[in-house]
DRENLO-869385 format. One line per 10 residues: their letters; for each residue x, y, z of C-alpha. Coordinates in Angstrom, 3 decimals. Each point is the difference from the previous one (the first is absolute). Layout:
BEGIN
a = X/Y/Z ~ ... $
This chain:
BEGIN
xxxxxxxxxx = 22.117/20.341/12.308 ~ 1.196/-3.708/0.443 ~ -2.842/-0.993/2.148 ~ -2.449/2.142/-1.894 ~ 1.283/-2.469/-3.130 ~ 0.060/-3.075/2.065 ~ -3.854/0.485/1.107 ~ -0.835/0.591/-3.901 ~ 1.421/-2.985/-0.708 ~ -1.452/-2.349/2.393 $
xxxxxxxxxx = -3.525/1.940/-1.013 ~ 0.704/-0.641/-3.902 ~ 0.881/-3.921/1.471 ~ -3.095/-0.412/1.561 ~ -1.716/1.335/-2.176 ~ 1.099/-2.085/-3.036 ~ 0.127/-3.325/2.000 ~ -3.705/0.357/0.354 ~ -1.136/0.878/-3.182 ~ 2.088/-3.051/-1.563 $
xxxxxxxxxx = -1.530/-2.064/2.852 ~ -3.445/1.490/-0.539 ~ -2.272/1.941/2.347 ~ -1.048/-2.347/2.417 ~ -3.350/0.098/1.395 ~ -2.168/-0.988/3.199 ~ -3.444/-0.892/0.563 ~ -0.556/0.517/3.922 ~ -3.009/-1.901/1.510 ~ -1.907/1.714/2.549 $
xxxxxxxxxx = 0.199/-3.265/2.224 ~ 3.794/-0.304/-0.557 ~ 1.886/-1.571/-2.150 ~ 0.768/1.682/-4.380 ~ 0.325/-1.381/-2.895 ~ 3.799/1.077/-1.721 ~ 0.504/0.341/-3.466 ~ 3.725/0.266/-1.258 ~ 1.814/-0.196/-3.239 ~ 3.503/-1.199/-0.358 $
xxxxxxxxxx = 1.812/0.972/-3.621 ~ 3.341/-1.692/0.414 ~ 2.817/0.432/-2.383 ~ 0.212/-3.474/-1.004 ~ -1.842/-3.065/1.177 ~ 1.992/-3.723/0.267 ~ -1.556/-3.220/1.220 ~ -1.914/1.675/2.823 ~ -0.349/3.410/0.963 ~ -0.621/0.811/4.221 $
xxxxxxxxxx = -2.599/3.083/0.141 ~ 0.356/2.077/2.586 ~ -2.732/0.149/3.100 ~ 1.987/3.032/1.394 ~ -0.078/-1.519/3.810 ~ -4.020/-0.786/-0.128 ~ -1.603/-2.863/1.892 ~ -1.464/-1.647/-3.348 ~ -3.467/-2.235/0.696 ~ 0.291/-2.950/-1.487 $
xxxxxxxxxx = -2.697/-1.077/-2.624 ~ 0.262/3.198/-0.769 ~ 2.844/0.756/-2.880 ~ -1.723/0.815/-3.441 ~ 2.256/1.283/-2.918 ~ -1.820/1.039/-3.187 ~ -0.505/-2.048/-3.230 ~ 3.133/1.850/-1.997 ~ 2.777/-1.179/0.149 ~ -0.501/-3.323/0.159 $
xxxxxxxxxx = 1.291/-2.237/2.471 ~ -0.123/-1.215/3.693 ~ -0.375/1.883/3.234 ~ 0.598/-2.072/2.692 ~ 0.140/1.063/3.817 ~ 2.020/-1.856/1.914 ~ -1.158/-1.066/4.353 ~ 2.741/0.659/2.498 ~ -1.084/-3.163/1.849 ~ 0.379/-2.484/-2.391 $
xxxxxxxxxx = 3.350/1.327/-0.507 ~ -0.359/0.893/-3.272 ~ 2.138/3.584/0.593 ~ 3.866/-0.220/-1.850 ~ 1.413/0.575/3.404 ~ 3.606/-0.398/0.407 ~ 1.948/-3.072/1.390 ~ 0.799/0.312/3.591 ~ -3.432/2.645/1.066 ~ -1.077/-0.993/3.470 $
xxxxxxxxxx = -3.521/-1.111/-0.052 ~ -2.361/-1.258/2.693 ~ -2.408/-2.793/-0.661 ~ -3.209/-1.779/2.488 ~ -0.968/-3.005/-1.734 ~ -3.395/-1.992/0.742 ~ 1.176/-2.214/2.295 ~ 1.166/3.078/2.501 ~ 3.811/-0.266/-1.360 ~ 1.855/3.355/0.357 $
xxxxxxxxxx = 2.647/-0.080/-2.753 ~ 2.129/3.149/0.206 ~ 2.600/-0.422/-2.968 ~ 1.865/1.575/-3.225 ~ -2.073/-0.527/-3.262 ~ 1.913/-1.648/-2.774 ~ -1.979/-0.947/-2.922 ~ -3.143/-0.759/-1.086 ~ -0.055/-2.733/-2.369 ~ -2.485/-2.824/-1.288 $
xxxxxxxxxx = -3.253/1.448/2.656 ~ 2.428/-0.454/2.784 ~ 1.819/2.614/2.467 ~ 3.909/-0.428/1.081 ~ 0.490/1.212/2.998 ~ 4.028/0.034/1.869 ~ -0.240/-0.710/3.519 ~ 2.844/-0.156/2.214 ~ 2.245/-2.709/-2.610 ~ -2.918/-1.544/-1.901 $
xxxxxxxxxx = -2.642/0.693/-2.334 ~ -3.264/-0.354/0.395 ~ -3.064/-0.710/-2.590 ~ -3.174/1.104/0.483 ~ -3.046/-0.444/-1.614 ~ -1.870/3.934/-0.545 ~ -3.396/-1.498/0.521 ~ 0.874/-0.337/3.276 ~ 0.880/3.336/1.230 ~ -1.704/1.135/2.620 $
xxxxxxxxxx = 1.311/3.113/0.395 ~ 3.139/1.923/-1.272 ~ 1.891/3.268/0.873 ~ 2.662/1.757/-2.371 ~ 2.426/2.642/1.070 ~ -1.038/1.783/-3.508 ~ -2.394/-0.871/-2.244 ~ 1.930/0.841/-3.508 ~ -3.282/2.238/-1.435 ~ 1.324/0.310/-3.313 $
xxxxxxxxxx = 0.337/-3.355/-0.855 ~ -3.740/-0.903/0.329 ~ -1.616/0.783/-3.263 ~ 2.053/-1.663/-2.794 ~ -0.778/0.994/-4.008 ~ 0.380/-2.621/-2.064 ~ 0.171/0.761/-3.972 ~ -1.074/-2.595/-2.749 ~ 2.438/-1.387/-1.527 ~ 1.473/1.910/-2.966 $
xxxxxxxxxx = 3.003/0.026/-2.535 ~ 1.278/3.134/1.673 ~ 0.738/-0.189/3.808 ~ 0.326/3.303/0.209 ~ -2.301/2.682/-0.592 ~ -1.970/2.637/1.440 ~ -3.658/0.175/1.429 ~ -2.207/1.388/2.365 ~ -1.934/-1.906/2.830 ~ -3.129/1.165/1.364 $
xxxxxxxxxx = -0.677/-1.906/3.396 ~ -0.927/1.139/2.948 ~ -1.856/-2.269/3.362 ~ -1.583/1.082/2.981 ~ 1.998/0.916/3.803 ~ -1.125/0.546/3.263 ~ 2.232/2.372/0.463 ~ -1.816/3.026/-1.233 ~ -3.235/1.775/1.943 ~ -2.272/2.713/0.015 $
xxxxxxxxxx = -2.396/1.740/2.216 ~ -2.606/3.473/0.271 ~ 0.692/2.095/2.350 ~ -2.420/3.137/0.809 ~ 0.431/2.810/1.942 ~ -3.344/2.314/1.912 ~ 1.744/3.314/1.261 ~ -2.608/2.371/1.723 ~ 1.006/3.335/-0.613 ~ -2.886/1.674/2.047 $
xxxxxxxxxx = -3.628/-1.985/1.906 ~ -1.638/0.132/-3.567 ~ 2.958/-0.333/-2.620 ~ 2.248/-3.214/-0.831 ~ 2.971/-0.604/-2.439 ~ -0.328/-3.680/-1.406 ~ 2.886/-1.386/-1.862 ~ 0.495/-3.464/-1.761 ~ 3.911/-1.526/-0.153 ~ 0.988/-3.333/-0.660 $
xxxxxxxxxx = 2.801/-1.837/1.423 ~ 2.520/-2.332/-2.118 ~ 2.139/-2.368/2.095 ~ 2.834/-2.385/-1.146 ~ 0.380/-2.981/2.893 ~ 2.669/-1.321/-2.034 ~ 3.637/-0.271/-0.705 ~ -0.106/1.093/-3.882 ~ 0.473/3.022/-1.668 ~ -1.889/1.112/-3.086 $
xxxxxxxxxx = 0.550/3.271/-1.620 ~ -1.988/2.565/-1.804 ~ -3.217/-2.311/-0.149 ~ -3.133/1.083/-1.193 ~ -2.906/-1.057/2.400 ~ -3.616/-0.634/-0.364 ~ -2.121/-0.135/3.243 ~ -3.124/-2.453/0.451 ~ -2.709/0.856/1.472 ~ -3.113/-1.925/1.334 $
xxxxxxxxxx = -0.478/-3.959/1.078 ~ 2.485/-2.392/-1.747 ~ 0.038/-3.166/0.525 ~ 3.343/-1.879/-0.600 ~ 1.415/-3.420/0.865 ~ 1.041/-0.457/3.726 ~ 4.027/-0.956/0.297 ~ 0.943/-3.228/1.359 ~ 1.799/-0.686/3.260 ~ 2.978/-1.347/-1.746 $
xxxxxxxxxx = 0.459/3.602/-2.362 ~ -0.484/1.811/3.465 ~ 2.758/-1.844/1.262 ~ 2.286/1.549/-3.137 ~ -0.790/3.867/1.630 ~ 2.702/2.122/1.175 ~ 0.074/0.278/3.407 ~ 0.608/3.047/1.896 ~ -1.823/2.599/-1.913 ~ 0.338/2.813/2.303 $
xxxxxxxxxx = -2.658/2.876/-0.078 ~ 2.947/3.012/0.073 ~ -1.197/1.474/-3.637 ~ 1.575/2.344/-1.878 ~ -1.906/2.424/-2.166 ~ 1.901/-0.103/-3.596 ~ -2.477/0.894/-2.722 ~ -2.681/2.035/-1.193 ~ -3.050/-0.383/-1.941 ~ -3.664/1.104/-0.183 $
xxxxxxxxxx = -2.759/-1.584/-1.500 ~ -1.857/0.324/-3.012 ~ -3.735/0.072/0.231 ~ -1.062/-3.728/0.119 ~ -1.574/-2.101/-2.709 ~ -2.531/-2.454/-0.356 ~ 0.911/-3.680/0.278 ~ -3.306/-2.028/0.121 ~ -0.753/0.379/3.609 ~ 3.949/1.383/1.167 $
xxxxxxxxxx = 1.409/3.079/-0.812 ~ 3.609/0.323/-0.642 ~ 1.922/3.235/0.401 ~ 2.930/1.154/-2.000 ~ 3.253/1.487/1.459 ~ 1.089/2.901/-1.728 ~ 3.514/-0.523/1.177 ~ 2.365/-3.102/-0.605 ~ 0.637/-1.068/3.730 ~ 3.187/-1.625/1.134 $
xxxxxxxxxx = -0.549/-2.916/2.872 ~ 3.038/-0.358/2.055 ~ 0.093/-3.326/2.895 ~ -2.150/0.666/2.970 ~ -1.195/3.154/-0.876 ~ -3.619/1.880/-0.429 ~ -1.251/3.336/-0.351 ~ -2.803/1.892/-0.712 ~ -1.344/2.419/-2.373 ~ -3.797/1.852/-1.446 $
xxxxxxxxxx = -2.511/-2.263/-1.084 ~ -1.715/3.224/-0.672 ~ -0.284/3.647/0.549 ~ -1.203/1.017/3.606 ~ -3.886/1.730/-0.106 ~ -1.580/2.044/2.551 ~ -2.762/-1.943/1.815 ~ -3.318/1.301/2.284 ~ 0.008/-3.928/1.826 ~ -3.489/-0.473/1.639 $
xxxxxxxxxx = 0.540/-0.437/3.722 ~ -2.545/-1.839/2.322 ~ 0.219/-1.677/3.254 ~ -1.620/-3.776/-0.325 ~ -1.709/-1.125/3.761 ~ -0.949/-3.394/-0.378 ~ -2.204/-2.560/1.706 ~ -1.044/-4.114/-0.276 ~ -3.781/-0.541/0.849 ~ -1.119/-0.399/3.055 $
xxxxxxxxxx = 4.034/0.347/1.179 ~ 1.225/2.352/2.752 ~ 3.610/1.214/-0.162 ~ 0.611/0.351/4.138 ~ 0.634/2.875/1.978 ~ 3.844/0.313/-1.516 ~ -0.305/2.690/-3.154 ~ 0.331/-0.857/-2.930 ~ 1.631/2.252/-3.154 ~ -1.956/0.760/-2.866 $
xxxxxxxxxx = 1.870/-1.536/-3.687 ~ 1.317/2.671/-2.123 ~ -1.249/0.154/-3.974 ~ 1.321/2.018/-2.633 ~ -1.941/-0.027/-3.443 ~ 2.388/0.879/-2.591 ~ -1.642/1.677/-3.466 ~ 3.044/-0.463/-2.443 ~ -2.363/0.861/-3.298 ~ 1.248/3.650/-1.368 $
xxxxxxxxxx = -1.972/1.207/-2.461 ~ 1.969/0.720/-3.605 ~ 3.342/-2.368/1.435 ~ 0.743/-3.275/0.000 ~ -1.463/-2.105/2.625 ~ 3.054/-2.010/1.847 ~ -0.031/-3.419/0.267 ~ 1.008/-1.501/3.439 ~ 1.676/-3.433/-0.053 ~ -0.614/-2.243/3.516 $
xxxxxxxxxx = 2.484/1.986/2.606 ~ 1.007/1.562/2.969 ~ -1.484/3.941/1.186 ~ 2.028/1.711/2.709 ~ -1.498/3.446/1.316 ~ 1.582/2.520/1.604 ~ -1.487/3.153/1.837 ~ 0.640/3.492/-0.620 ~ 3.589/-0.032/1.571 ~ 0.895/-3.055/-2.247 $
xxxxxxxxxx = -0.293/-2.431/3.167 ~ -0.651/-3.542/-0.915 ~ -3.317/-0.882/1.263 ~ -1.186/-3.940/-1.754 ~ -0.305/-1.713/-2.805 ~ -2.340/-2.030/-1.767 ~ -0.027/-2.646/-2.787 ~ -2.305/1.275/-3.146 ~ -1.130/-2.891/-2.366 ~ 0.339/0.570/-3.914 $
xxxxxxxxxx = -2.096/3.376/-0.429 ~ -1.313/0.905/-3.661 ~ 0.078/3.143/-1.478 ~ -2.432/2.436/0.800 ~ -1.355/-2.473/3.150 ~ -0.378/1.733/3.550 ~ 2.460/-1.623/2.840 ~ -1.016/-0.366/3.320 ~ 2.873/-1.064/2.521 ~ -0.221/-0.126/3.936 $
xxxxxxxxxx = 3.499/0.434/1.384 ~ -0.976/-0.368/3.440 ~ -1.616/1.252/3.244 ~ -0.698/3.571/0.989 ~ 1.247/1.460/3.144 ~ -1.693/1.981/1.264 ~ -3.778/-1.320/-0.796 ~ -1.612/-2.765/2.195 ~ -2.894/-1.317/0.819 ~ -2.093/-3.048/2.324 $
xxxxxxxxxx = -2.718/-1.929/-1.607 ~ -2.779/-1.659/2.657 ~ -2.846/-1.924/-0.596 ~ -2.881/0.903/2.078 ~ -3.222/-1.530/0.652 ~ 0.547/-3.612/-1.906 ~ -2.226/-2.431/-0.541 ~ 0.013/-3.736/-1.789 ~ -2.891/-2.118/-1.093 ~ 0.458/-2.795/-1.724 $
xxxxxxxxxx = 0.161/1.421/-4.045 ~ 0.409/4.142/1.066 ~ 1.869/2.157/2.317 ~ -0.162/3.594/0.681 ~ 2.425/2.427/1.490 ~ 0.935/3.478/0.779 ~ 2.769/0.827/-1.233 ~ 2.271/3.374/1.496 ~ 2.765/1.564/-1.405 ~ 2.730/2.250/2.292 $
xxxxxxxxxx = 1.688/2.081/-3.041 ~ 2.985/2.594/1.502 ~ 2.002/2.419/-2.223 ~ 3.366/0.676/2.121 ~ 1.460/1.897/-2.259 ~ -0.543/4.137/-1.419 ~ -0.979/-0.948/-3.077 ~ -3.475/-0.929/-1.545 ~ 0.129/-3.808/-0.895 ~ -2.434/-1.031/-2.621 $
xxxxxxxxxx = -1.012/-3.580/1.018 ~ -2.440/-3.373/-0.964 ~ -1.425/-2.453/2.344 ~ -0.057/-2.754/-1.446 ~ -1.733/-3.317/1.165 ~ -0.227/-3.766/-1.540 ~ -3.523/-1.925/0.563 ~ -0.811/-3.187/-0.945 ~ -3.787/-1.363/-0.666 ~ -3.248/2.094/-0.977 $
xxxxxxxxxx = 0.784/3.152/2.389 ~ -2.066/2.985/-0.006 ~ 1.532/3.372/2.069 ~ -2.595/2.025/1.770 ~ 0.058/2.879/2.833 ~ 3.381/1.445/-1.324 ~ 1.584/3.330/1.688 ~ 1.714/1.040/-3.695 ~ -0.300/-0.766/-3.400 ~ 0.581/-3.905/-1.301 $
xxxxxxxxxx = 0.393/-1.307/-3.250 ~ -0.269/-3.880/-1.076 ~ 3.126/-0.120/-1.962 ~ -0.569/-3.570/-0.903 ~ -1.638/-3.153/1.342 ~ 2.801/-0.278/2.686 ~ 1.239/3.696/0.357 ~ -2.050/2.756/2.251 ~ 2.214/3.580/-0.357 ~ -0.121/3.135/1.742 $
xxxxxxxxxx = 1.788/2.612/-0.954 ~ 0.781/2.844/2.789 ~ 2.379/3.117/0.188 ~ 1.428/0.601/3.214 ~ 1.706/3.263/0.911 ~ 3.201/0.202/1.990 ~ -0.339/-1.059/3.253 ~ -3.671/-0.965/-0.206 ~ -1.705/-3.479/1.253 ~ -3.074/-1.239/-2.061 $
xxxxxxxxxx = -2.437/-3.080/1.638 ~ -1.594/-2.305/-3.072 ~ -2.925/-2.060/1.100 ~ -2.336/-2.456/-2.493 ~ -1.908/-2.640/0.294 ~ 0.671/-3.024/-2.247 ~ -2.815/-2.728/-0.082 ~ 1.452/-3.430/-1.952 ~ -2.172/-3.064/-0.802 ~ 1.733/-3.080/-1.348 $
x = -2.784/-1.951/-1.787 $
């Protein structure tokens, strides 16, 4: 009964010290980094109030705190020495001129840094820091509040502020299981990671989608980073998304769930629900010209056409990410990037070589005048496997070319692309032959 009144209490605590504090919220970029919004309601406020950045790495140039209440936000750079540290903290400083000053900081008064070394002091100008390293950077001492001045000192009022971190990542993750040589399961996840040292509880979080551009970070806030991020995560949360909305040419998507981000953690959770797929698979054989590949196989490219569009659903939307297939036994067998796919658009993905199809391309009877050539080109196509392989031969040409005395069916793709598409069964060998005649007037 005890602990069952303890674990109440610390639920009731946590639950009241964040709606006092306000739910905080995060904007995750889909090329790292989020904006953080936070709201601080203290019980009184004196001549300066420090809010709270809960462990983040803050960005500096960054800090924005709404027009009510009134007053100054100011963020305050670790390598000016701007931080309230306490006398006596060890501190390492590399000043222009290649000085390595390892020391206890004292005060910082008047744009100048004491610094006890050994018996003395010494005075340094900040402007002239190279370089600096701090056992512990005091985090909740960087953003300082500032009231106007008013009769009464004391009094009580929210601040909305917020700035944007580094810390915070996310990332789409899909997943192809084959359940059988005709039938897939595709499933969308994303993937939120905290490389940080903060902690940040019950957040709501907003994921955004598409190409954002943002400002790059300069050397000298890299240099503030913590180091040693480790990549052991720890899965701590859960969430799902909402279906995503419109945001000019993003889309953002909603987390149902608040989501707590503990330090140097990630984990992963349904971007979607999982839909039976029929993926269109065909063998790609490929040739350059007037080319020859040798007398060493080559292995035909794998393609798999995706058709996402259901009729009477939804159509998903596929932020830019990573698809990992698996065969019918759930072995791993590749993965591919996919770009930012629109709903209702067809995907088309090559994770990588066949096995068991190869073939040998020659060139046979070539000649070269001076603005035309013509060749013979033969094609060595063999199926190793049991199973019939649907497959396209497809050749690049370059010029005014015109294909005559074929042994199958061609088709002029384009002005550079000659297909052919074959079907070989298992274990059968198929010879191509055409004639390609190219003028380059």
């Amino acid at each position: 009964m005890e602990v069952f009144m303890f674990r109440l209490f610390m639920v009731l605590l946590l639950l009241f010290s964040t709606l006092g504090a306000g739910v905080p919220e995060i904007l995750i970029l889909p090329n790292s980094g989020a904006w953080v919004t936070l709201e601080e309601e203290p019980t009184e406020i004196q001549e300066k109030l420090y809010l709270p950045t809960y462990g983040m790495n803050v960005r500096p140039g960054t800090v924005w705190k709404s027009a009510k209440p009134e007053g100054l936000l100011r963020f305050s750079y670790p390598r000016f020495g701007l931080f309230e540290l306490e006398e006596g903290t060890d501190i390492h400083l590399v000043l222009k001129e290649s000085l390595d000053i390892r020391g206890r900081f004292l005060k910082f008064r008047d744009n100048t840094l004491y610094v006890g070394k050994d018996d003395g002091i010494l005075l340094i100008d900040p402007s002239n820091i190279l370089y600096y390293e701090l056992p512990k950077l005091p985090a909740d001492k960087t953003l300082e509040y500032f009231p106007p001045p008013l009769s009464s000192k004391k009094r009580i009022v929210p601040v909305h502020y917020g700035f944007q971190t580094g810390d915070f990542s996310w990332s789409a993750e899909y997943e192809l299981r084959w359940t059988s040589d005709e039938k897939a399961v595709f499933s969308p996840w994303f993937r939120l990671t905290n490389r940080g040292s903060g902690t940040l509880m019950n957040a709501k979080v907003t994921l955004l989608a598409g190409d954002v551009k943002t400002g790059q970070v300069m050397q000298e806030d890299m240099m503030r980073a913590p180091k040693g991020m480790g990549m052991n995560y720890v899965a701590n949360a859960a969430s799902s998304a909402e279906a995503p909305q419109s945001s000019g040419d993003n889309y953002i998507f909603k987390l149902k769930n608040f989501v707590t981000f503990l330090p140097r953690t990630d984990f992963r959770e349904a971007l979607a629900e999982p839909v039976e797929l029929t993926p269109e698979k065909v063998y790609i054989v490929t040739g350059n010209s007037f080319s020859s590949s040798g007398s060493i196989p080559r292995h035909a490219d794998l393609e798999l056409t995706l058709k996402l569009k259901k009729a009477g659903k939804d159509n998903p939307i596929l932020p830019e990410g990573t698809l990992r297939i698996f065969d019918e036994k759930g072995v791993f067998a590749g993965e591919v990037p996919i770009p930012n796919t629109p709903a209702g658009e067809t995907l088309t993905v090559s994770p990588g070589k066949s096995f068991d199809l190869v073939y040998e391309r020659t060139i046979l009877d070539y000649q070269r005048e001076r603005e035309t050539a013509e060749g013979r080109i033969r094609y060595e196509i063999r199926n190793q496997s049991d199973k019939t392989l649907p497959v396209i031969l497809r050749d690049r040409w370059h010029g005014n070319w015109t294909v005559k005395n074929t042994s199958h069916k061609t088709e002029k793709k384009s002005a550079t692309e000659l297909e052919i598409p074959l079907t070989l069964k298992g274990g059968e060998s198929v010879t191509v032959e055409y004639t390609c005649y190219v003028s380059y007037r």
